[in-house]
PDB file of N, CA, C and O in Angstrom:
ATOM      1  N   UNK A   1     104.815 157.957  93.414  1.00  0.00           N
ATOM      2  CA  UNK A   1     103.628 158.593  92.902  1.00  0.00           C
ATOM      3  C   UNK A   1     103.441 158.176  91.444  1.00  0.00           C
ATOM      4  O   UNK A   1     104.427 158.250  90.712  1.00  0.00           O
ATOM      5  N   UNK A   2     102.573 157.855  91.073  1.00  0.00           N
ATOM      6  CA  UNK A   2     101.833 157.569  89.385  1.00  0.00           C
ATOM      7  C   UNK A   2     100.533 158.501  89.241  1.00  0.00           C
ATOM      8  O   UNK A   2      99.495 158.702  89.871  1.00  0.00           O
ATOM      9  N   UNK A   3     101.200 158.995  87.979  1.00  0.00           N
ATOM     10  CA  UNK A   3     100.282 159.768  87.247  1.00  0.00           C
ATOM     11  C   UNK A   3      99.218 159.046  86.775  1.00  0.00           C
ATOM     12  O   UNK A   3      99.482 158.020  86.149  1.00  0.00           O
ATOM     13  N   UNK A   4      97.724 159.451  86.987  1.00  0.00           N
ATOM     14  CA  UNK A   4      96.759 158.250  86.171  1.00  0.00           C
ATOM     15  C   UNK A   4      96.256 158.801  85.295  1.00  0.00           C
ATOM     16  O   UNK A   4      95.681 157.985  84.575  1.00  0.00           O
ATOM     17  N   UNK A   5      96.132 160.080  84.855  1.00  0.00           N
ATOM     18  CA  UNK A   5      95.662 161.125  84.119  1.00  0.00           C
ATOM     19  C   UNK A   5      96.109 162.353  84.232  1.00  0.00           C
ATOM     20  O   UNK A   5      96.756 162.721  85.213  1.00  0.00           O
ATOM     21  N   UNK A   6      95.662 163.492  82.745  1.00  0.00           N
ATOM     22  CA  UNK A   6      96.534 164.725  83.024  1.00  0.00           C
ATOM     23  C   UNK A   6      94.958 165.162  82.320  1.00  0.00           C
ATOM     24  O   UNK A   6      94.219 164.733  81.433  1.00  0.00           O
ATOM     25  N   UNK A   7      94.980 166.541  83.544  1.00  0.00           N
ATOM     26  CA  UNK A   7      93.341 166.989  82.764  1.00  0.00           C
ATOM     27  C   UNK A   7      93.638 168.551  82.152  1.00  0.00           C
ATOM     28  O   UNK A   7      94.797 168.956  82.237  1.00  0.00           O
ATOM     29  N   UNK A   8      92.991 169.105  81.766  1.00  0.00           N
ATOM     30  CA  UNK A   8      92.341 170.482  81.500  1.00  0.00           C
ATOM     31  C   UNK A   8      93.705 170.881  82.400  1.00  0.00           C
ATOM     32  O   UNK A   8      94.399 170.144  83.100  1.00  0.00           O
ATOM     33  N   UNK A   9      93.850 172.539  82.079  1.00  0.00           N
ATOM     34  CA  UNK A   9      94.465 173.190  82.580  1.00  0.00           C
ATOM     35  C   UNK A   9      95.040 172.944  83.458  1.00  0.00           C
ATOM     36  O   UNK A   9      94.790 173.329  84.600  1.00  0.00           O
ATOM     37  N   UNK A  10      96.177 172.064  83.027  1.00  0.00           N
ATOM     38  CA  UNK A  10      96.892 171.620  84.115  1.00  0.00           C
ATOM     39  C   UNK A  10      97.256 170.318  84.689  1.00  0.00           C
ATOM     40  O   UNK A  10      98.347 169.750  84.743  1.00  0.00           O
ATOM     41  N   UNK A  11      96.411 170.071  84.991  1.00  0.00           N
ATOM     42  CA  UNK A  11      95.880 169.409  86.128  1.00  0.00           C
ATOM     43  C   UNK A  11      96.210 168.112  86.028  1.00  0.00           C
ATOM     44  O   UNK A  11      96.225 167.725  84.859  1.00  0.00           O
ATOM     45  N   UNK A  12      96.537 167.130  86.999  1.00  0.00           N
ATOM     46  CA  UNK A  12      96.797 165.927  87.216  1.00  0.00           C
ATOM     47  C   UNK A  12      96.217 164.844  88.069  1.00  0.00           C
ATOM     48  O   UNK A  12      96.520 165.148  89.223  1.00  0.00           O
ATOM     49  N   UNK A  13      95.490 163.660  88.070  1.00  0.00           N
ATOM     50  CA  UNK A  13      94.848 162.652  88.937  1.00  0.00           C
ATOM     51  C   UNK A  13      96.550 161.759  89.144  1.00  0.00           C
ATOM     52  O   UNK A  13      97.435 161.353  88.392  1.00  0.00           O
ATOM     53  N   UNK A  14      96.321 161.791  90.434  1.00  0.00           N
ATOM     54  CA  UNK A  14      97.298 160.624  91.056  1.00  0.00           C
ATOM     55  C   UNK A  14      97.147 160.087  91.824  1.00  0.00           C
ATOM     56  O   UNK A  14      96.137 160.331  92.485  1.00  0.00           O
ATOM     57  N   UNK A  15      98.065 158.980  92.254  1.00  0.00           N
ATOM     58  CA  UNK A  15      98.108 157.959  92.857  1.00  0.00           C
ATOM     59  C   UNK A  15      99.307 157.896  93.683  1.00  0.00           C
ATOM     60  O   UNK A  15     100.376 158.235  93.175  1.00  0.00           O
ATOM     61  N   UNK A  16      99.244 157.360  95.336  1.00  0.00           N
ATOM     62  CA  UNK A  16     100.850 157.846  96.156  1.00  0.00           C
ATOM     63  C   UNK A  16     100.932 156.585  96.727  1.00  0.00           C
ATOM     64  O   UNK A  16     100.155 156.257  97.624  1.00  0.00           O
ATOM     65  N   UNK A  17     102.212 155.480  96.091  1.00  0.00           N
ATOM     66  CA  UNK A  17     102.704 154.481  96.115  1.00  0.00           C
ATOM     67  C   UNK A  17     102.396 154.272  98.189  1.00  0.00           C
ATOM     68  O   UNK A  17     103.128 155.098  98.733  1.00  0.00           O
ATOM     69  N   UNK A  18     101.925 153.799  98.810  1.00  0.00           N
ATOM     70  CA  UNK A  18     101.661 153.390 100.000  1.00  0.00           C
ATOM     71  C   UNK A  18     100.478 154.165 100.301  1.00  0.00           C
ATOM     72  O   UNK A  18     100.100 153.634 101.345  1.00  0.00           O
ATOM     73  N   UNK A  19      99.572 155.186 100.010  1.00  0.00           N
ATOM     74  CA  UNK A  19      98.413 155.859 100.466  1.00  0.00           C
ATOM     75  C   UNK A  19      97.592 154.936 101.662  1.00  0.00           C
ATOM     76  O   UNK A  19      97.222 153.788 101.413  1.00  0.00           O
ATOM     77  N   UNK A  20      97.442 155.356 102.516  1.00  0.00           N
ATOM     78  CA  UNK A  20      96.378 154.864 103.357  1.00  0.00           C
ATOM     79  C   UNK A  20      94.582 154.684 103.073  1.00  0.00           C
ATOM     80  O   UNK A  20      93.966 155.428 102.310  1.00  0.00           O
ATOM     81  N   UNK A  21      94.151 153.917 103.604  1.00  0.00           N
ATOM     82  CA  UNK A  21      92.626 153.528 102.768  1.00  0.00           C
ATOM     83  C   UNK A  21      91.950 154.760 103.638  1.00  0.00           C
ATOM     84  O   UNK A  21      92.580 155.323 104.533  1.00  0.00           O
ATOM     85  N   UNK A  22      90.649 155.100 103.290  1.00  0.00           N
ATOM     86  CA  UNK A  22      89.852 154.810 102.448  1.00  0.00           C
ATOM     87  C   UNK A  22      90.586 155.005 100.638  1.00  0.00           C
ATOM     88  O   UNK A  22      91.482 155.798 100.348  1.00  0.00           O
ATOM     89  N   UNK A  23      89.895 154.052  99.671  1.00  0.00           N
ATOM     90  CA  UNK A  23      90.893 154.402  98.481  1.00  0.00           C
ATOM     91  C   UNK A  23      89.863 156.033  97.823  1.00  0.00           C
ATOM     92  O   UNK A  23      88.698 156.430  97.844  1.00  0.00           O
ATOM     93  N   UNK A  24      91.483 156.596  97.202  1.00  0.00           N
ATOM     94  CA  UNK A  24      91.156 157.851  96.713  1.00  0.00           C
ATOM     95  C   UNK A  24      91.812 158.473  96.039  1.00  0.00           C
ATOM     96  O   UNK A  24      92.926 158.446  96.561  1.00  0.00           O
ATOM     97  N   UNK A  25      91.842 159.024  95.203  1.00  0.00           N
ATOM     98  CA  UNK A  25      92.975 159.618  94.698  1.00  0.00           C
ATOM     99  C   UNK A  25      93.105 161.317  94.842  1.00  0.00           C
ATOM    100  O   UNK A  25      92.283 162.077  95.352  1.00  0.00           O
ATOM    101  N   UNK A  26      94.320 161.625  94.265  1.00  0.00           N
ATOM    102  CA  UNK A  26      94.521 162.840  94.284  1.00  0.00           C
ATOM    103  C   UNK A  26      94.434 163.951  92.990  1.00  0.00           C
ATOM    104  O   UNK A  26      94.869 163.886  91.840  1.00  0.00           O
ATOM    105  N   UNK A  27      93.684 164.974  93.703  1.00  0.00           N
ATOM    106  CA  UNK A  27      93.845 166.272  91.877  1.00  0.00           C
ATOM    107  C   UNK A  27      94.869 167.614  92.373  1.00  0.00           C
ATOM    108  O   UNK A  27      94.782 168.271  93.411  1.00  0.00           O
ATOM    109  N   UNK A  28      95.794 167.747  91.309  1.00  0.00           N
ATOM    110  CA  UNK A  28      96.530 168.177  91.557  1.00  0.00           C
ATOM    111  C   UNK A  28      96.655 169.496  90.054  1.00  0.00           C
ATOM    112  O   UNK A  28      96.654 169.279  88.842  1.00  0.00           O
ATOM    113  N   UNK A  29      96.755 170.882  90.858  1.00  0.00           N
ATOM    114  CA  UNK A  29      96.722 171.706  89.634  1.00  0.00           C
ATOM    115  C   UNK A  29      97.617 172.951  90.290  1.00  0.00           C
ATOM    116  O   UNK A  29      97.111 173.821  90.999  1.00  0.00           O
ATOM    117  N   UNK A  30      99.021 172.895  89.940  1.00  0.00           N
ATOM    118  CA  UNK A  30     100.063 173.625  90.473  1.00  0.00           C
ATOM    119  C   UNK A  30     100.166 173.311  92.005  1.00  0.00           C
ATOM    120  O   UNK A  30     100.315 172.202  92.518  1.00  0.00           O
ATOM    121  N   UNK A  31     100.062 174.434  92.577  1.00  0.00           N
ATOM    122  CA  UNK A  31     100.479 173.865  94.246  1.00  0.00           C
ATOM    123  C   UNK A  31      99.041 173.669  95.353  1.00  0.00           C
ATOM    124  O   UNK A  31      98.906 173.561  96.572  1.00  0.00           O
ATOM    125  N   UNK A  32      97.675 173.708  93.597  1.00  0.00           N
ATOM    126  CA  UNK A  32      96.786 173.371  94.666  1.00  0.00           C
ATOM    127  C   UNK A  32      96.776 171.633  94.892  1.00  0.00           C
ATOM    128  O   UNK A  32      97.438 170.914  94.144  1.00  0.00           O
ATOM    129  N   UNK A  33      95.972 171.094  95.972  1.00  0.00           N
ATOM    130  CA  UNK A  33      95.479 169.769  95.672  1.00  0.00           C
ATOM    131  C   UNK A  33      94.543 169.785  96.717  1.00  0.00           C
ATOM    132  O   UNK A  33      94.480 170.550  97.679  1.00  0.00           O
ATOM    133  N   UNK A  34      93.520 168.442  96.273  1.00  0.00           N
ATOM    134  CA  UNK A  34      92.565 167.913  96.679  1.00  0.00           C
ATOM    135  C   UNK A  34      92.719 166.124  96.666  1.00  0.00           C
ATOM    136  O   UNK A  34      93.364 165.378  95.929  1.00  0.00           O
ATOM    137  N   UNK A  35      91.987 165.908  97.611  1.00  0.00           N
ATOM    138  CA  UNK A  35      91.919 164.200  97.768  1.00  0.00           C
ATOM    139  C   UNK A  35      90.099 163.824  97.547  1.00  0.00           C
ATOM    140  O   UNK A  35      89.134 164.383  98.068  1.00  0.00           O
ATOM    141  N   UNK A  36      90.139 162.858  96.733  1.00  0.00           N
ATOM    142  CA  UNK A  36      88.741 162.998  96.628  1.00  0.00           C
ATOM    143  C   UNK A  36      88.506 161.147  97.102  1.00  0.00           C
ATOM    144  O   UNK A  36      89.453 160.384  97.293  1.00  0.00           O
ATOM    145  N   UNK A  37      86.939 160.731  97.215  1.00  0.00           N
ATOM    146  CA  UNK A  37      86.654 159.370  97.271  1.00  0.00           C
ATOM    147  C   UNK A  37      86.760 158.609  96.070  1.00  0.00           C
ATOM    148  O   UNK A  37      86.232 159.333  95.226  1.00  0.00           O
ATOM    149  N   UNK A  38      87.279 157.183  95.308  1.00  0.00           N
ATOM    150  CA  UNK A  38      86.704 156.672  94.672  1.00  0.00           C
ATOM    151  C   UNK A  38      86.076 156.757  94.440  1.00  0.00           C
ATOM    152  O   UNK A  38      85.825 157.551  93.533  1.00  0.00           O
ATOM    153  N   UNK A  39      84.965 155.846  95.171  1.00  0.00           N
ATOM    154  CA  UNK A  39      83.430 155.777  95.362  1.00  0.00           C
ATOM    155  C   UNK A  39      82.596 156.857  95.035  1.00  0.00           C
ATOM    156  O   UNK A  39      81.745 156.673  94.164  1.00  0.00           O
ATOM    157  N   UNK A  40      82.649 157.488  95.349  1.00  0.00           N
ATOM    158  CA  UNK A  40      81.552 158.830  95.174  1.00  0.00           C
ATOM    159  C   UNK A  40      81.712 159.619  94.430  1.00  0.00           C
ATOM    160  O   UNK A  40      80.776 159.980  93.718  1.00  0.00           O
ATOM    161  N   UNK A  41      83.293 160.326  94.297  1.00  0.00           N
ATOM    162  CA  UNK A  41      83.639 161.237  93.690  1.00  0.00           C
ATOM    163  C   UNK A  41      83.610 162.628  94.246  1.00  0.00           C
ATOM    164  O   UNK A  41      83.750 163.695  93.649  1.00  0.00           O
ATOM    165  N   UNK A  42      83.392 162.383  95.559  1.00  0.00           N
ATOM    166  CA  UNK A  42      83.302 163.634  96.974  1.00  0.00           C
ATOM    167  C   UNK A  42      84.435 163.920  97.469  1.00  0.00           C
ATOM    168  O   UNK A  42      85.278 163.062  97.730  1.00  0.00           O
ATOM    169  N   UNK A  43      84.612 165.324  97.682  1.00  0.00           N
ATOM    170  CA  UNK A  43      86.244 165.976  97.872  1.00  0.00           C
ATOM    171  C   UNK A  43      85.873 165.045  99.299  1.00  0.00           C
ATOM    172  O   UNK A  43      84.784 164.734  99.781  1.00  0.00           O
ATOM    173  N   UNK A  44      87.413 164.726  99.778  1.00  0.00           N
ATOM    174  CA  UNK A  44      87.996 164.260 100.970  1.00  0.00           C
ATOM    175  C   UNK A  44      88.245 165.139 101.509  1.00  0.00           C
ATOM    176  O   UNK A  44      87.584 165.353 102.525  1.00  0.00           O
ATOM    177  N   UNK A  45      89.203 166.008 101.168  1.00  0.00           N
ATOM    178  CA  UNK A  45      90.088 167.097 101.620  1.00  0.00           C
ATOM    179  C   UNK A  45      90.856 167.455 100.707  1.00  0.00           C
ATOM    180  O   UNK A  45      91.217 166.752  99.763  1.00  0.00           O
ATOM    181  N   UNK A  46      91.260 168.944 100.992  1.00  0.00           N
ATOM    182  CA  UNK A  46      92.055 170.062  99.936  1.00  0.00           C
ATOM    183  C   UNK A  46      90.727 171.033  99.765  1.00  0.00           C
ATOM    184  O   UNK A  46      89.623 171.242 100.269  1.00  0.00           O
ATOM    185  N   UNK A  47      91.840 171.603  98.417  1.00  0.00           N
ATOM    186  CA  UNK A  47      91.552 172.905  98.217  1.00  0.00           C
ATOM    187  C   UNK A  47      91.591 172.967  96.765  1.00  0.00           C
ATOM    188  O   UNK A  47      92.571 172.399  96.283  1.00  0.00           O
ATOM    189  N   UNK A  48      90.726 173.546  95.872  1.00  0.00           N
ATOM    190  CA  UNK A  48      91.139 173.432  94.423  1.00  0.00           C
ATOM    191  C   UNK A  48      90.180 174.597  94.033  1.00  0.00           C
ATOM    192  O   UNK A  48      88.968 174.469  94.200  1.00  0.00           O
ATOM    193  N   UNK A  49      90.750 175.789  93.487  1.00  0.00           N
ATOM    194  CA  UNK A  49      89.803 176.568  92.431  1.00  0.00           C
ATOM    195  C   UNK A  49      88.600 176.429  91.907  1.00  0.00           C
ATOM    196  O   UNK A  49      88.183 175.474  91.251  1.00  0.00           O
ATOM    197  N   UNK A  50      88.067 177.364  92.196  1.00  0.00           N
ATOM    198  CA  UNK A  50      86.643 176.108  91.280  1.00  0.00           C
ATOM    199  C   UNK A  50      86.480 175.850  90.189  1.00  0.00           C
ATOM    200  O   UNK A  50      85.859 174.895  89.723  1.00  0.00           O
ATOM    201  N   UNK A  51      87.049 176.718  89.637  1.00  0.00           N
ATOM    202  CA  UNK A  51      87.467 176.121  87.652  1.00  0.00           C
ATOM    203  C   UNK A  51      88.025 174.614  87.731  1.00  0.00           C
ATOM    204  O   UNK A  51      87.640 173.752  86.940  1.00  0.00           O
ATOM    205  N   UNK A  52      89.049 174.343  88.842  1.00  0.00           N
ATOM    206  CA  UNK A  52      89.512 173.339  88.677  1.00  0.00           C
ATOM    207  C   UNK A  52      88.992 172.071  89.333  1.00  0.00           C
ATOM    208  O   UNK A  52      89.215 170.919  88.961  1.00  0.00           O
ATOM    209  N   UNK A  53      88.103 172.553  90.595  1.00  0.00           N
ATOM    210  CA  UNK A  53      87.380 171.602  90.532  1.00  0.00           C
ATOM    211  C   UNK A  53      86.241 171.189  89.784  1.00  0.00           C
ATOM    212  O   UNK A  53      85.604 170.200  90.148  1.00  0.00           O
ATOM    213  N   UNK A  54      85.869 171.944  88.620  1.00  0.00           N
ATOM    214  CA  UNK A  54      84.656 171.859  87.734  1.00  0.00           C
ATOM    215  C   UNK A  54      85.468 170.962  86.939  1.00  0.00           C
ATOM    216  O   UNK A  54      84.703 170.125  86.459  1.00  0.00           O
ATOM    217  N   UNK A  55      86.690 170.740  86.567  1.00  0.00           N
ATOM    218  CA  UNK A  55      87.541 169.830  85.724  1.00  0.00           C
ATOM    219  C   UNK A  55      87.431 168.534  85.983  1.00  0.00           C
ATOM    220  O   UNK A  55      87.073 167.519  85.385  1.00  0.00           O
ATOM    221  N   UNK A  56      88.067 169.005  87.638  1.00  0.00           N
ATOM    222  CA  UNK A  56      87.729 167.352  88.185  1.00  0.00           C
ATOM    223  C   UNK A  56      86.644 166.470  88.136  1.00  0.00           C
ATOM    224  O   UNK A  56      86.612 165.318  87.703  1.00  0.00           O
ATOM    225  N   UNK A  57      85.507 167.346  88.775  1.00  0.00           N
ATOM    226  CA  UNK A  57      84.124 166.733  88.270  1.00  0.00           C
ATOM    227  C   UNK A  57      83.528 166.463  87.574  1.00  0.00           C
ATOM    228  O   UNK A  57      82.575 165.703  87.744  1.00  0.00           O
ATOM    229  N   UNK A  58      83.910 167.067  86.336  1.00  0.00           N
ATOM    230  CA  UNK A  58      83.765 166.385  84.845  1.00  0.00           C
ATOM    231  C   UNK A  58      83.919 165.550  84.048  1.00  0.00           C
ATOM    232  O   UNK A  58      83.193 165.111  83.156  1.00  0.00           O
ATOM    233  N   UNK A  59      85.632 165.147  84.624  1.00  0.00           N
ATOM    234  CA  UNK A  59      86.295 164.210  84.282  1.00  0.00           C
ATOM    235  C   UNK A  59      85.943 162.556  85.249  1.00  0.00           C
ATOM    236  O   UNK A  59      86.140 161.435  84.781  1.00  0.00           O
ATOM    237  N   UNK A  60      85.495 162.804  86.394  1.00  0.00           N
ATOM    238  CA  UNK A  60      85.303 161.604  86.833  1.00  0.00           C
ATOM    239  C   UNK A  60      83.561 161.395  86.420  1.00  0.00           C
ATOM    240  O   UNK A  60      83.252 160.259  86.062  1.00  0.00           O
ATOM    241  N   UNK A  61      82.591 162.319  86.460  1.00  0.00           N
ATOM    242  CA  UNK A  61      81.504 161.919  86.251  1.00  0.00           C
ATOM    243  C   UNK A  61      81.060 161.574  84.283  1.00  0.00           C
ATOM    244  O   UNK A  61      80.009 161.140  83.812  1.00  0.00           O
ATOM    245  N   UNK A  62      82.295 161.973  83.602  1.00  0.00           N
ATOM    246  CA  UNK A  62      82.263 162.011  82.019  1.00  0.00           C
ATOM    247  C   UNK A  62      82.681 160.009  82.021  1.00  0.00           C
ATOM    248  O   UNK A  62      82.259 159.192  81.203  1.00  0.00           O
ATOM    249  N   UNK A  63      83.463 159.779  83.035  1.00  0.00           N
ATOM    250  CA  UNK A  63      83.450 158.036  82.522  1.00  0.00           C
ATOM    251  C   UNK A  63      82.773 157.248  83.703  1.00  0.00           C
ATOM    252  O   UNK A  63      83.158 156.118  84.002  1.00  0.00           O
ATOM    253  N   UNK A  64      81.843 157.829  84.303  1.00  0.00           N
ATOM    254  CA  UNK A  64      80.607 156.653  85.481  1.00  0.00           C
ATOM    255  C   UNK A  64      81.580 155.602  85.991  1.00  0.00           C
ATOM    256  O   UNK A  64      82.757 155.665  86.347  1.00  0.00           O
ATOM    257  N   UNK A  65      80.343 154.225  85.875  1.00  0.00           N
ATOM    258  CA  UNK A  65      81.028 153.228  86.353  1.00  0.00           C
ATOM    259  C   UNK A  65      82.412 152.988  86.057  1.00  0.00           C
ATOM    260  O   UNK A  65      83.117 152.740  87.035  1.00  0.00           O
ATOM    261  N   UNK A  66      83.025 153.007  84.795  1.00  0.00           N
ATOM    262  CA  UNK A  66      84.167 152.354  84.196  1.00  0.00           C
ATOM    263  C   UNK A  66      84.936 153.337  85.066  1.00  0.00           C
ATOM    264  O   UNK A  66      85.585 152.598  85.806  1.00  0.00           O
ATOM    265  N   UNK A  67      85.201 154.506  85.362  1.00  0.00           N
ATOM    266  CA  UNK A  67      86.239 155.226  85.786  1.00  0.00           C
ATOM    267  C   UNK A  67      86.480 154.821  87.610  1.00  0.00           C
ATOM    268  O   UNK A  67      87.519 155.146  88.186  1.00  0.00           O
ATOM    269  N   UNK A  68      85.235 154.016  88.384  1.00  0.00           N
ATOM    270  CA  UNK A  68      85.540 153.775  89.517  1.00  0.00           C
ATOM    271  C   UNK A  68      85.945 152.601  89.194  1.00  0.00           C
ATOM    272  O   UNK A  68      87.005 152.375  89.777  1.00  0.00           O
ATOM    273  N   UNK A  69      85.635 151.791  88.584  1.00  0.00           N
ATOM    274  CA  UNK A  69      86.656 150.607  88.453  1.00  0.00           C
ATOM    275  C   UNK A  69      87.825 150.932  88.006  1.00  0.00           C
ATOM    276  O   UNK A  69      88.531 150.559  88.943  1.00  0.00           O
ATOM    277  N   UNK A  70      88.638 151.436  87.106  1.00  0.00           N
ATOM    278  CA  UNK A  70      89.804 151.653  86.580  1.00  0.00           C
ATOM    279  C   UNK A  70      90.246 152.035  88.185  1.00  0.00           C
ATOM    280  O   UNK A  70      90.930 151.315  88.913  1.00  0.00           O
ATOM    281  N   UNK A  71      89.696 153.302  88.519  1.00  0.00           N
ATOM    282  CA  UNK A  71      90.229 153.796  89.942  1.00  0.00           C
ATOM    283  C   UNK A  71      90.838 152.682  91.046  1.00  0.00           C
ATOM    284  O   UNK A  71      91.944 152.681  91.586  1.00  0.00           O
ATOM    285  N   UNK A  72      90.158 152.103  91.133  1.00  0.00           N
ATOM    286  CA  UNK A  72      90.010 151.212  92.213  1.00  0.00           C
ATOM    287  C   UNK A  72      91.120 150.290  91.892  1.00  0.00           C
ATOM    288  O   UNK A  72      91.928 150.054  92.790  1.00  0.00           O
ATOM    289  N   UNK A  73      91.275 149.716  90.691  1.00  0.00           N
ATOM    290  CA  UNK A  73      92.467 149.077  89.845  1.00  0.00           C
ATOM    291  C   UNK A  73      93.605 149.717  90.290  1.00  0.00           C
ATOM    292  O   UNK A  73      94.493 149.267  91.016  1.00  0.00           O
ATOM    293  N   UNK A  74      93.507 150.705  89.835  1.00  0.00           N
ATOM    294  CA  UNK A  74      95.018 151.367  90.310  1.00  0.00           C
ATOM    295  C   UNK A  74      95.224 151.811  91.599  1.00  0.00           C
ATOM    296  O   UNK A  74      96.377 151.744  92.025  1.00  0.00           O
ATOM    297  N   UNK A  75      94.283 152.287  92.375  1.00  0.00           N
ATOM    298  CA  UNK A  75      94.299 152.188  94.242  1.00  0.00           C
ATOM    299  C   UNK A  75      95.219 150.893  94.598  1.00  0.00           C
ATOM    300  O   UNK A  75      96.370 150.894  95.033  1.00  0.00           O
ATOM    301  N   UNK A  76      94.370 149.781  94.284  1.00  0.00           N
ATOM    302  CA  UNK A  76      95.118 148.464  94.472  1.00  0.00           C
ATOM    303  C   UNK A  76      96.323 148.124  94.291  1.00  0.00           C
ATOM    304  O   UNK A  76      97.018 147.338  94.935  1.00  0.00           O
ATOM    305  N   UNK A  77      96.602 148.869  93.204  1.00  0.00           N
ATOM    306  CA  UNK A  77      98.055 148.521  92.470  1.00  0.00           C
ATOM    307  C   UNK A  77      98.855 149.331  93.140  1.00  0.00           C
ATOM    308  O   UNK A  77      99.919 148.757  93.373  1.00  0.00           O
ATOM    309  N   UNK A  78      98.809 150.758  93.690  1.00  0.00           N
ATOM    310  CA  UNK A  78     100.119 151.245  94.260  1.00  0.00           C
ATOM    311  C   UNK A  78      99.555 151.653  95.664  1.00  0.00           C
ATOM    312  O   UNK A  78     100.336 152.438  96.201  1.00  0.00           O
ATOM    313  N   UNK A  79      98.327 151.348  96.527  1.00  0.00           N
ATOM    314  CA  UNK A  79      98.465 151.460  97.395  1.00  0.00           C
ATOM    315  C   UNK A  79      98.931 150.452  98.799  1.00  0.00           C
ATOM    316  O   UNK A  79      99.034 150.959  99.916  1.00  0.00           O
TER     317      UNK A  79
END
């Protein structure tokens, strides 16, 4: 697992060394988590607070394009 970011209260974006495609990463804030799309930025699956998913969504829509490329960079790299 690689950490790609640490957000707001908590919270962590990761990455799980073999993940299966579609690429996506994970938000993680204590023993909740969620899997969201690259691409879109649309929960996959999980469960997250909504404080904490207001984090998440902030944080991926606060860097647009550049943050699905970085994403996608690192999908590649440990999936």
């Amino acid at each position: 697992m690689a950490v790609y970011a640490r957000l707001r209260r908590g919270g962590r974006i990761v990455f799980r060394t073999g993940d299966h495609p579609p690429p996506h990463f994970h938000a993680e804030f204590g023993d909740d988590e969620a899997t969201f799309y690259i691409r879109t930025g649309e929960l996959k699956e999980g469960h997250l607070p909504r404080q904490d998913l207001r984090v998440v969504n902030r944080w991926y829509r606060s860097h647009a394009d550049a943050t699905v490329d970085r994403l996608m960079e690192a999908w590649n790299e440990y999936a």
